[in-house]
N, C-alpha and C positions, 0 to 999 in steps of 0.2 A: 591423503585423498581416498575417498572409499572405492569400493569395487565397483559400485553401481557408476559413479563420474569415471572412474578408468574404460569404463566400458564404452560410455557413450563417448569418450574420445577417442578411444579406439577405433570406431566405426565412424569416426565423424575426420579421421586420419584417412582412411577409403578414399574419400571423397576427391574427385579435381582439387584441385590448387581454388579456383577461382569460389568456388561452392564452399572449401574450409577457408575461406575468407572473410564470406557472405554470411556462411553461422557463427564464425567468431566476432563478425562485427554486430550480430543482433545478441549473443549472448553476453556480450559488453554491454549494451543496449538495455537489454531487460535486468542485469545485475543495478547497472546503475539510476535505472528507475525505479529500483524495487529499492534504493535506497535512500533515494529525495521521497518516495510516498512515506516512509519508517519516518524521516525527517519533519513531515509535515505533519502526519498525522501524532508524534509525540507532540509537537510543537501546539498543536490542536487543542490537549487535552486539558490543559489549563484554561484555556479560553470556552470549551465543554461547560468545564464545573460549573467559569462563570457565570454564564446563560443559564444553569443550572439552578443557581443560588439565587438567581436574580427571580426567575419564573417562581421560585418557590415560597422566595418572600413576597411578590406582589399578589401570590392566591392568598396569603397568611392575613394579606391590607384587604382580601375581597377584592380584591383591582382585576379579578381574572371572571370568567364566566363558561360555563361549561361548554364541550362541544359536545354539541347533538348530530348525530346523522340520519336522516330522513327516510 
């Protein structure tokens, strides 16, 4: 564990009972949604290229048209 995480649990030790409850239930919270986004967004990347490949071969057929902004 590094110093800086020792630290803030240290201070996060301080805390009421009910409060080091409440950040350990949101810091479970944010680990674990910081790990379905890793999940999805690898899962994404392949489907990226896709659309990718696809856009770039329909400008290669002229099947595409430029965007202008006015």
């Amino acid at each position: 564990m590094t110093e800086s995480l020792q630290n803030a649990f240290a201070l996060a030790a301080q805390l009421p009972d009910p409060d080091q409850d409440a950040f350990a239930a949101w810091l479970v919270a944010e680990l674990e949604s910081d790990g379905r986004w890793d999940a999805l967004f690898n899962k994404s990347q392949n489907l990226l290229s896709d659309l990718a490949r696809d856009a770039l071969a329909e400008h290669h057929r002229n099947e595409t048209e430029d965007w202008k902004t006015n």
